[in-house]
Steps between C-alpha positions, in 0.01 A plus 500: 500500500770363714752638323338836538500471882838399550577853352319691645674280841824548423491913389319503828782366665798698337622821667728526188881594557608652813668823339865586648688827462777634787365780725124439401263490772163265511307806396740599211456174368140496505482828383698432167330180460179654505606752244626277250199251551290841398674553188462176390276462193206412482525157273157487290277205567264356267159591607291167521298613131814501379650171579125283548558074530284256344213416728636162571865579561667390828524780735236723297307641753188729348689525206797612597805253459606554901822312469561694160397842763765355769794466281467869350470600877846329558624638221468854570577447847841370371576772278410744803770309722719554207470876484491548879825262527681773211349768688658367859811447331522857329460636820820284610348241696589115479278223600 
């Protein structure tokens, strides 16, 4: 569980890379950046049937394996930072 909170801390903490590109404004910036973080895909999740934990598993919460649930979340947000950083950088910005 305390592995699950720290996280969920730090992604709460991260304004991710501060995007660079000559004659952009502020509002160009946030503009692209919202584009490319739109046409990142969606990564699929297990659904908790799909991935249930043994009823006396650390960090199984109703069921559901929550460390097991935080670690896909982290996941998929890395793969999102990963498309949105190729997306940034196809649009010629450096970070």
């Amino acid at each position: 569980m305390k592995k699950a909170w720290i996280v969920l801390a730090l992604a709460a903490c991260t304004s991710g890379p501060q995007w660079q590109k000559a004659g952009a404004t502020p509002e160009s910036i946030e503009a692209d950046r919202k584009q490319c973080e739109a046409a990142a895909p969606l990564a699929s999740v297990p659904t908790q049937s799909q991935a249930p934990a043994p009823g006396g598993k650390p960090g199984a919460i109703g069921g559901m394996n929550f460390n097991a649930a935080v670690d896909r979340e982290a996941a998929r947000m890395r793969k999102d930072e990963q498309h949105i950083a190729q997306c940034m950088r196809a649009k010629g910005y450096s970070s």
